[in-house]
C-alpha positions as protocol buffer text, in pm:
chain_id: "A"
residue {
  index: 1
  type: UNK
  ca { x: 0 y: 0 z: 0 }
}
residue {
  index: 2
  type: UNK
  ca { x: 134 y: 368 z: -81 }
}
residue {
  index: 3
  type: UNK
  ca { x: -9 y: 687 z: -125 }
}
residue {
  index: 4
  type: UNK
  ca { x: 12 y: 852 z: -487 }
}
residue {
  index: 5
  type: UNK
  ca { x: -128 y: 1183 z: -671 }
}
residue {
  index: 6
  type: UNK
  ca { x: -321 y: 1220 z: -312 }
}
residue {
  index: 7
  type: UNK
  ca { x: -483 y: 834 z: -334 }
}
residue {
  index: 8
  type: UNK
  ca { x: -419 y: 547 z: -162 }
}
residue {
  index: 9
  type: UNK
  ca { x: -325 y: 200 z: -391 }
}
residue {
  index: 10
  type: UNK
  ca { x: -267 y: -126 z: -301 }
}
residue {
  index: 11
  type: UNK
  ca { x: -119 y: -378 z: -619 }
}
residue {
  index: 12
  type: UNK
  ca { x: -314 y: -587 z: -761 }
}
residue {
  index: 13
  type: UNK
  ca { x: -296 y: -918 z: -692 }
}
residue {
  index: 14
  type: UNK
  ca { x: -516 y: -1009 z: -1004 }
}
residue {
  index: 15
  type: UNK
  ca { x: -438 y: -826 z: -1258 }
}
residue {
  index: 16
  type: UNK
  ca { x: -644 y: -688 z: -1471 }
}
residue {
  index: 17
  type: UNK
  ca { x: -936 y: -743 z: -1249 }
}
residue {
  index: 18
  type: UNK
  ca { x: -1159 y: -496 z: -1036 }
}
residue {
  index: 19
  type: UNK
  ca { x: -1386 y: -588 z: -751 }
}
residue {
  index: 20
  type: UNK
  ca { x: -1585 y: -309 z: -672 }
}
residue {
  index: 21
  type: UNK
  ca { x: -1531 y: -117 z: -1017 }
}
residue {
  index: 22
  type: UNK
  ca { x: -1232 y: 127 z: -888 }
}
residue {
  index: 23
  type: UNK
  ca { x: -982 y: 283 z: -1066 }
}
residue {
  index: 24
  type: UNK
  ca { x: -672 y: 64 z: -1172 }
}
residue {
  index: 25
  type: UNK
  ca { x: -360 y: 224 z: -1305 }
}
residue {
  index: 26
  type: UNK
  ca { x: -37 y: 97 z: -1399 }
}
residue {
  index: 27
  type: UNK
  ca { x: 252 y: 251 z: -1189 }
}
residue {
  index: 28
  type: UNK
  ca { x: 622 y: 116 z: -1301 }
}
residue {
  index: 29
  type: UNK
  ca { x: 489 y: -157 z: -1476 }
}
residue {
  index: 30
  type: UNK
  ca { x: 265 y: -277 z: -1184 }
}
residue {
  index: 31
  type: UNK
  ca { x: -77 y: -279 z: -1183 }
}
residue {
  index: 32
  type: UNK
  ca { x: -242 y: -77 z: -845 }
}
residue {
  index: 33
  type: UNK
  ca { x: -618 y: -47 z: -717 }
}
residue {
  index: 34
  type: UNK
  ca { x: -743 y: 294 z: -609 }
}
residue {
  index: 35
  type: UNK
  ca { x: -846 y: 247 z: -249 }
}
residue {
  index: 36
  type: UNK
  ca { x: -1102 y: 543 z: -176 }
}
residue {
  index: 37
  type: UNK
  ca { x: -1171 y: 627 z: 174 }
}
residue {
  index: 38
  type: UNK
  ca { x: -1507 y: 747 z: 109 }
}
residue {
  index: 39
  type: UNK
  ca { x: -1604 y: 287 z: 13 }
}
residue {
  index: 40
  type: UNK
  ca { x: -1343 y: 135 z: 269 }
}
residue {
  index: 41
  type: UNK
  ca { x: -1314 y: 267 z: 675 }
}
residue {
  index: 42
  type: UNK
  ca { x: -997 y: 135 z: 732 }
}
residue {
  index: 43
  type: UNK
  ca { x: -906 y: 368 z: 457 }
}
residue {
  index: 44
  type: UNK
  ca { x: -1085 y: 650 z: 560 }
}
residue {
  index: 45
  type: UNK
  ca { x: -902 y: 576 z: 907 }
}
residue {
  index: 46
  type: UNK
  ca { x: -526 y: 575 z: 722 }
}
residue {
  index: 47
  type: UNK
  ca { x: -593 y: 899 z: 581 }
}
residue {
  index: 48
  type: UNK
  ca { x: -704 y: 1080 z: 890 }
}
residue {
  index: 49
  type: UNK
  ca { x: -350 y: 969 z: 1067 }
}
residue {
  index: 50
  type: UNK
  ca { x: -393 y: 577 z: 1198 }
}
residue {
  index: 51
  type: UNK
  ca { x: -71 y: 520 z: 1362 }
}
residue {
  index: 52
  type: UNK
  ca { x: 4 y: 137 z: 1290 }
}
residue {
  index: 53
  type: UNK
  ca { x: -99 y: -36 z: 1009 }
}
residue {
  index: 54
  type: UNK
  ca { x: -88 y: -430 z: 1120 }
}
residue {
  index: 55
  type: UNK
  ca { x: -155 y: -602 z: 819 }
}
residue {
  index: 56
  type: UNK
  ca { x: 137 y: -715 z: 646 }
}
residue {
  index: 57
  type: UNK
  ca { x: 214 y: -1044 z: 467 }
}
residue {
  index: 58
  type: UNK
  ca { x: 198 y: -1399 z: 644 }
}
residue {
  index: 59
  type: UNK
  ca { x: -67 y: -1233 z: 866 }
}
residue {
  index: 60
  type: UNK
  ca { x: -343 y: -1399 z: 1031 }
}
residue {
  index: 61
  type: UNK
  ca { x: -669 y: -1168 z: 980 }
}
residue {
  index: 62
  type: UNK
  ca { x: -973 y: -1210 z: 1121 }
}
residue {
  index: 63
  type: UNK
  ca { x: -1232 y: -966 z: 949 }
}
residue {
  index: 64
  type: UNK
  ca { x: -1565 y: -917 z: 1093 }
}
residue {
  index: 65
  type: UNK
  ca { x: -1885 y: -758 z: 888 }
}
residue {
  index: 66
  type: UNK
  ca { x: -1717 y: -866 z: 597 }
}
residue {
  index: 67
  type: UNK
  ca { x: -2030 y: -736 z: 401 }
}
residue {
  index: 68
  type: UNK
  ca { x: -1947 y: -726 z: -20 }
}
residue {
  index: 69
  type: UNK
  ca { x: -1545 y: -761 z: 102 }
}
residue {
  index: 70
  type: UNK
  ca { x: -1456 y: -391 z: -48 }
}
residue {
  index: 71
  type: UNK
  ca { x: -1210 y: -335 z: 233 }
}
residue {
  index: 72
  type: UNK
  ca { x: -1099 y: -747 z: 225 }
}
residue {
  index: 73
  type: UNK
  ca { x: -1006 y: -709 z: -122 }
}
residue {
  index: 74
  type: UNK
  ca { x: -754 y: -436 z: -38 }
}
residue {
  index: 75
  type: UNK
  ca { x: -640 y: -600 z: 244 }
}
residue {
  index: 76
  type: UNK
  ca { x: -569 y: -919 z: 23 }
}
residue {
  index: 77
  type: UNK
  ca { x: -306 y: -690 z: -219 }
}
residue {
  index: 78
  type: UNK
  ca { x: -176 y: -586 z: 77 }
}
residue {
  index: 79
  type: UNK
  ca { x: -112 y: -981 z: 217 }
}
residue {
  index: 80
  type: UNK
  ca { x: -19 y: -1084 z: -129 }
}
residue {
  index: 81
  type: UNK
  ca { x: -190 y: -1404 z: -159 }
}
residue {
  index: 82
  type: UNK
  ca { x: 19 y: -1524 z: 183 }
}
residue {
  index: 83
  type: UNK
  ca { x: -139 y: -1569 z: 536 }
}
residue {
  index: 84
  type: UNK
  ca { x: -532 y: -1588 z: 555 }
}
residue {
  index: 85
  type: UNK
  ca { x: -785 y: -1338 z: 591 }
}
residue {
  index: 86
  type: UNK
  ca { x: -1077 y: -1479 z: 741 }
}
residue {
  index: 87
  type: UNK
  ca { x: -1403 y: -1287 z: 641 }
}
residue {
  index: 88
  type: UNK
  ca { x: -1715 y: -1318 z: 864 }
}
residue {
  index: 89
  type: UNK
  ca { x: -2078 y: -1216 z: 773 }
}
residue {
  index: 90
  type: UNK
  ca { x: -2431 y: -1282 z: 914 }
}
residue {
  index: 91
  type: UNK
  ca { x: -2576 y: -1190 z: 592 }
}
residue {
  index: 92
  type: UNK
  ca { x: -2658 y: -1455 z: 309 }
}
residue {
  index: 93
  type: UNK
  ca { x: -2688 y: -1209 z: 60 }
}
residue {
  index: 94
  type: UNK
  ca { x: -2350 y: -1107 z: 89 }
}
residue {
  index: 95
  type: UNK
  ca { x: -2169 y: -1401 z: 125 }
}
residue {
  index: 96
  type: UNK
  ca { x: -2176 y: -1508 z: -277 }
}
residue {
  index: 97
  type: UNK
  ca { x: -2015 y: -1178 z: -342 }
}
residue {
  index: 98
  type: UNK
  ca { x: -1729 y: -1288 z: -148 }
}
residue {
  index: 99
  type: UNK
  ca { x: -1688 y: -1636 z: -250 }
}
residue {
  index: 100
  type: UNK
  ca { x: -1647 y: -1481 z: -615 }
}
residue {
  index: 101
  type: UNK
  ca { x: -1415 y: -1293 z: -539 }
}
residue {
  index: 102
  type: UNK
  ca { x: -1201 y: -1578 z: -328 }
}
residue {
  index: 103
  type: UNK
  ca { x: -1180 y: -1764 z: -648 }
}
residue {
  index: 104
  type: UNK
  ca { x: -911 y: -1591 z: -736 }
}
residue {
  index: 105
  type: UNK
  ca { x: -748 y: -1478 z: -397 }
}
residue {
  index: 106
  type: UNK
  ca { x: -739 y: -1894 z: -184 }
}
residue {
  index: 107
  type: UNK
  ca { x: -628 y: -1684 z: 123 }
}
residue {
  index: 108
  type: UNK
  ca { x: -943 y: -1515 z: 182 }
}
residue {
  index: 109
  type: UNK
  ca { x: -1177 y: -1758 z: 311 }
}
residue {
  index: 110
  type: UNK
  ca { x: -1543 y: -1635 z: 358 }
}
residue {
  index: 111
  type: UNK
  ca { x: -1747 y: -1722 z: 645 }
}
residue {
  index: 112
  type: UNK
  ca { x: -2167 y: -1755 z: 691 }
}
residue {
  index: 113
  type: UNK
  ca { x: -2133 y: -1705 z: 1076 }
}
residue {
  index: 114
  type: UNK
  ca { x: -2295 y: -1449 z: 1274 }
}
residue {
  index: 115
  type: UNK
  ca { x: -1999 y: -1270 z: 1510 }
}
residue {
  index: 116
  type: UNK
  ca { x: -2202 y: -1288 z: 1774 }
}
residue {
  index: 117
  type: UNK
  ca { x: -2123 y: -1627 z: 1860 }
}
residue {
  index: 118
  type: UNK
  ca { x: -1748 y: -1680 z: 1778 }
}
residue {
  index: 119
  type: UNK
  ca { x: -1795 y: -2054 z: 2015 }
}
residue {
  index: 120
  type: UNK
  ca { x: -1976 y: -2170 z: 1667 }
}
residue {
  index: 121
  type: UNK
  ca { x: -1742 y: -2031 z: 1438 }
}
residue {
  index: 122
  type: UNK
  ca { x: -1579 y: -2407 z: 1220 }
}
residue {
  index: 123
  type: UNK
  ca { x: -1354 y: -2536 z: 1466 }
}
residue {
  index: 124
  type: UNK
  ca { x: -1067 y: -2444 z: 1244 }
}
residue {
  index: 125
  type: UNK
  ca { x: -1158 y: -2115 z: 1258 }
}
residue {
  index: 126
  type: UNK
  ca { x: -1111 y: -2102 z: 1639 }
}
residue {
  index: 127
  type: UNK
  ca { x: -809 y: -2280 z: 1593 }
}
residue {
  index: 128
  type: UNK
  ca { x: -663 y: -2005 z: 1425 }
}
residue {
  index: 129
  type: UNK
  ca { x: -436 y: -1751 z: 1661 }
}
residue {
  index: 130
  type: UNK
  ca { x: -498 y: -1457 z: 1475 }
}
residue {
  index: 131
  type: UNK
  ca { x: -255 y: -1151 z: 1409 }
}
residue {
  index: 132
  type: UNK
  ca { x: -545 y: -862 z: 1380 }
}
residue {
  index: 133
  type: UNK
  ca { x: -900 y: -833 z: 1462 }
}
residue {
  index: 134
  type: UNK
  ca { x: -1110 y: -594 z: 1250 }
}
residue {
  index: 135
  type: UNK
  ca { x: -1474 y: -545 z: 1303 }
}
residue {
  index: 136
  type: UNK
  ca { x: -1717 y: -264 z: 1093 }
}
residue {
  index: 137
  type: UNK
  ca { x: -2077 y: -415 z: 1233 }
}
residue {
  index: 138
  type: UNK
  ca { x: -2367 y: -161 z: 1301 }
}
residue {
  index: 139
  type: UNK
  ca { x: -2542 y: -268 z: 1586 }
}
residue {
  index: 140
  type: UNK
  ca { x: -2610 y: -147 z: 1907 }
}
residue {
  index: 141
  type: UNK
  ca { x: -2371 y: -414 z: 2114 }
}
residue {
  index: 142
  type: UNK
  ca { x: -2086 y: -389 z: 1852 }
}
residue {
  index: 143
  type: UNK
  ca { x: -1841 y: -306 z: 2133 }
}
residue {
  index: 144
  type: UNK
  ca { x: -1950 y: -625 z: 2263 }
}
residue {
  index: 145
  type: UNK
  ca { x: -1922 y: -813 z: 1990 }
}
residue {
  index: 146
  type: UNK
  ca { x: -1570 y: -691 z: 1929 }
}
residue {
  index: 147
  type: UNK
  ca { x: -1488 y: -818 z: 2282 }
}
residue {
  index: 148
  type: UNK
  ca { x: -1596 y: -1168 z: 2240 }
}
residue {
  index: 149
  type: UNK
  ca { x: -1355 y: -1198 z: 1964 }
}
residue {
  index: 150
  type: UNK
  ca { x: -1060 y: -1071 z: 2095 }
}
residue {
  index: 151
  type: UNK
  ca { x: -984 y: -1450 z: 2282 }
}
residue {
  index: 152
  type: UNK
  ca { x: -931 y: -1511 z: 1926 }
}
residue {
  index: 153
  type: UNK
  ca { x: -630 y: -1301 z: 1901 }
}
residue {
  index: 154
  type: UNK
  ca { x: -266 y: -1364 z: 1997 }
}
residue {
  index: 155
  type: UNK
  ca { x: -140 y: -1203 z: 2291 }
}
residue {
  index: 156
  type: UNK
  ca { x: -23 y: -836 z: 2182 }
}
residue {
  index: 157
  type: UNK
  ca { x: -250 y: -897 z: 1851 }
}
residue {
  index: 158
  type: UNK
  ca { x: -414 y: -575 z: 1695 }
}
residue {
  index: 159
  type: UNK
  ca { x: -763 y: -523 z: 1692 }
}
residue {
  index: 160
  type: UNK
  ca { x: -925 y: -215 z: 1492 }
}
residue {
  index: 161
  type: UNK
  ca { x: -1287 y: -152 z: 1612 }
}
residue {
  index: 162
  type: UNK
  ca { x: -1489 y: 65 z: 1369 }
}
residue {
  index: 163
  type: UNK
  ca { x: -1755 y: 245 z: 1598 }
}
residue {
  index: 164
  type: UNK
  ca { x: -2083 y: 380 z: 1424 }
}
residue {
  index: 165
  type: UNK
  ca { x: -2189 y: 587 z: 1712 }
}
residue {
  index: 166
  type: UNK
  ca { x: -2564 y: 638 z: 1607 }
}
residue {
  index: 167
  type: UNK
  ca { x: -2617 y: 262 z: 1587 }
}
residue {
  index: 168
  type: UNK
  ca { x: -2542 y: 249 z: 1981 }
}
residue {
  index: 169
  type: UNK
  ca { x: -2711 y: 549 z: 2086 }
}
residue {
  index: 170
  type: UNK
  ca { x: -2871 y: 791 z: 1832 }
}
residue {
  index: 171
  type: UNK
  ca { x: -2969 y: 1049 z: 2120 }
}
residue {
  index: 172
  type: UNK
  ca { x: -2652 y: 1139 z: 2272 }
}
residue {
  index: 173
  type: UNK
  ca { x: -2359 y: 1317 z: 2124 }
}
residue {
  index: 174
  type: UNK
  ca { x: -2117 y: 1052 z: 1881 }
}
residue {
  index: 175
  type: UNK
  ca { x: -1764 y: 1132 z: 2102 }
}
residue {
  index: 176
  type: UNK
  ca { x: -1988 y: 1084 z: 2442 }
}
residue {
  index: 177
  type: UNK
  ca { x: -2082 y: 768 z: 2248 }
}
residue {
  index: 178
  type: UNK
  ca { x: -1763 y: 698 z: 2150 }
}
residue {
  index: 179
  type: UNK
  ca { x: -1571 y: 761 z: 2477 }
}
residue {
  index: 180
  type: UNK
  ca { x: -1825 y: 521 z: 2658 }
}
residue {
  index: 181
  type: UNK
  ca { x: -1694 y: 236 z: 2404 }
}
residue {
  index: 182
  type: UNK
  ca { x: -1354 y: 342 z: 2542 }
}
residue {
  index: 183
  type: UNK
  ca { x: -1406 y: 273 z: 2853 }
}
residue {
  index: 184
  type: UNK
  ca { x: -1571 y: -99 z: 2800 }
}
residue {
  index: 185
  type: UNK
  ca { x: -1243 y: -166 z: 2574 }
}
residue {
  index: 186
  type: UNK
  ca { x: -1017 y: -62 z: 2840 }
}
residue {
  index: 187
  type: UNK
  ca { x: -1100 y: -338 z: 3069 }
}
residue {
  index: 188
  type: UNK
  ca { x: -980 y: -564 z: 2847 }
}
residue {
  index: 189
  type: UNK
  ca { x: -738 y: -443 z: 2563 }
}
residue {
  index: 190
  type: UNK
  ca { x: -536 y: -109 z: 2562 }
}
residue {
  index: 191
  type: UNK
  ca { x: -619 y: 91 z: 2333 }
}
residue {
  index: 192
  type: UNK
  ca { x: -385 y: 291 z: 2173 }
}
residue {
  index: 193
  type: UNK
  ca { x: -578 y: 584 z: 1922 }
}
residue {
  index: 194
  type: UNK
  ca { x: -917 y: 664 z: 1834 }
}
residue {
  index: 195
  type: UNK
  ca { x: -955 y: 788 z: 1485 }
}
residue {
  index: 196
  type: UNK
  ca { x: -1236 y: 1011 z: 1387 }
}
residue {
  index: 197
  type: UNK
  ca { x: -1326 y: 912 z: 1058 }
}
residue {
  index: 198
  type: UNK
  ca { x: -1508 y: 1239 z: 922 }
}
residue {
  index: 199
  type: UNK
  ca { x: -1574 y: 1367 z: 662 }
}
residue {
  index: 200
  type: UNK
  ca { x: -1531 y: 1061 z: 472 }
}
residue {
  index: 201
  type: UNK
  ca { x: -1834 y: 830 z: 781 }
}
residue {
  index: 202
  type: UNK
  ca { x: -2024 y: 1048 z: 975 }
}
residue {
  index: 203
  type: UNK
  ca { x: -2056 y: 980 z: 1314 }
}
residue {
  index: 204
  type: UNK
  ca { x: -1803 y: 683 z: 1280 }
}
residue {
  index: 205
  type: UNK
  ca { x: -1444 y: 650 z: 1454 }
}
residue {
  index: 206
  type: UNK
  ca { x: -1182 y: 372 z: 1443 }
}
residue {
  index: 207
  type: UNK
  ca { x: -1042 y: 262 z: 1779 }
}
residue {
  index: 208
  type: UNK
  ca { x: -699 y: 55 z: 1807 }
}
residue {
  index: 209
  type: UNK
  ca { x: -642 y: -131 z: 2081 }
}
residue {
  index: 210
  type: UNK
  ca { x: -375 y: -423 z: 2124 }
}
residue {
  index: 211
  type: UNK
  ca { x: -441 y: -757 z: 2360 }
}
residue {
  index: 212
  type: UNK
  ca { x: -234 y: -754 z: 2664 }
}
């Protein structure tokens, strides 16, 4: 992943092939994707300053509201077809979308699971240690549902929690919202930066924590 002419890219790792219909342009004779902050929230989050950027190759992902796998299919370029990026979605629908694009990337394995229940996740699933732990789920116990996940990551693992403040509590104010997410994380990760992802998400931060 760099940054060039003021976008984000990641290289293709199938060349000639889009996922979501972004840009593609050749740079030195490789092929790059356009990753656009305003489709993906961990890039929204990279622009507005994240700190530490986990996801590397070899690594062990565990990807949570995997939804049509816009965000997965960056973070696959980024692994280069090594480690495994495990994504998980509740939603049937979505699902198909991201065993089409698997086809042609073996590392990213998708998951029918609801993240909810990580105990009935395919046991070799939860006999993965994973390297990072990224959840984007809009519902009200997403903090929650972040936390019963994080057994699944090694000790000093990453975890990236995308908060969507209204879907918790649409009366009060997003950072009182936000700050109150904080402070359920802290009891059991540190967390290390909150990043506000306006303009690109209203109401929507990134927090990064790491497992003690």
């Amino acid at each position: 992943m760099f940054e060039h002419q003021r976008k984000l890219w990641t290289q293709n790792l199938v060349p000639g092939k889009q996922v979501y219909g972004e840009e593609l342009q050749t740079i030195d004779g490789n092929e790059y994707r356009n990753w656009t902050p305003m489709k993906s929230k961990l890039a929204a989050a990279i622009k507005n300053g994240l700190t530490t950027f986990p996801f590397a190759p070899k690594t062990h992902v565990l990807y949570l509201g995997s939804a049509e796998g816009t965000t997965l299919s960056h973070l696959s370029d980024i692994l280069q077809g090594t480690g495994v990026l495990i994504g998980i979605d509740v939603s049937a629908r979505t699902v198909p979308k991201l065993i089409q694009i698997s086809e042609q990337r073996p590392h990213l394995i998708p998951i029918l699971a609801d993240a909810e229940h990580p105990a009935e996740y395919p046991a070799e699933i939860r006999e993965i240690t994973f390297d990072v732990l990224f959840q984007d789920i809009a519902q009200k116990n997403q903090t929650e549902i972040f936390l019963a996940n994080v057994p699944l990551l090694k000790t000093n693992g990453y975890g990236l929690l995308v908060i969507k403040a209204p879907s918790i509590d649409s009366q009060q104010p997003t950072e009182t919202v936000i700050q109150e997410q904080v402070q359920k994380l802290e009891k059991h990760v540190k967390v290390l930066q909150i990043v506000s992802l306006e303009p690109f998400e209203k109401k929507h931060a990134l927090i990064l924590c790491q497992k003690n």
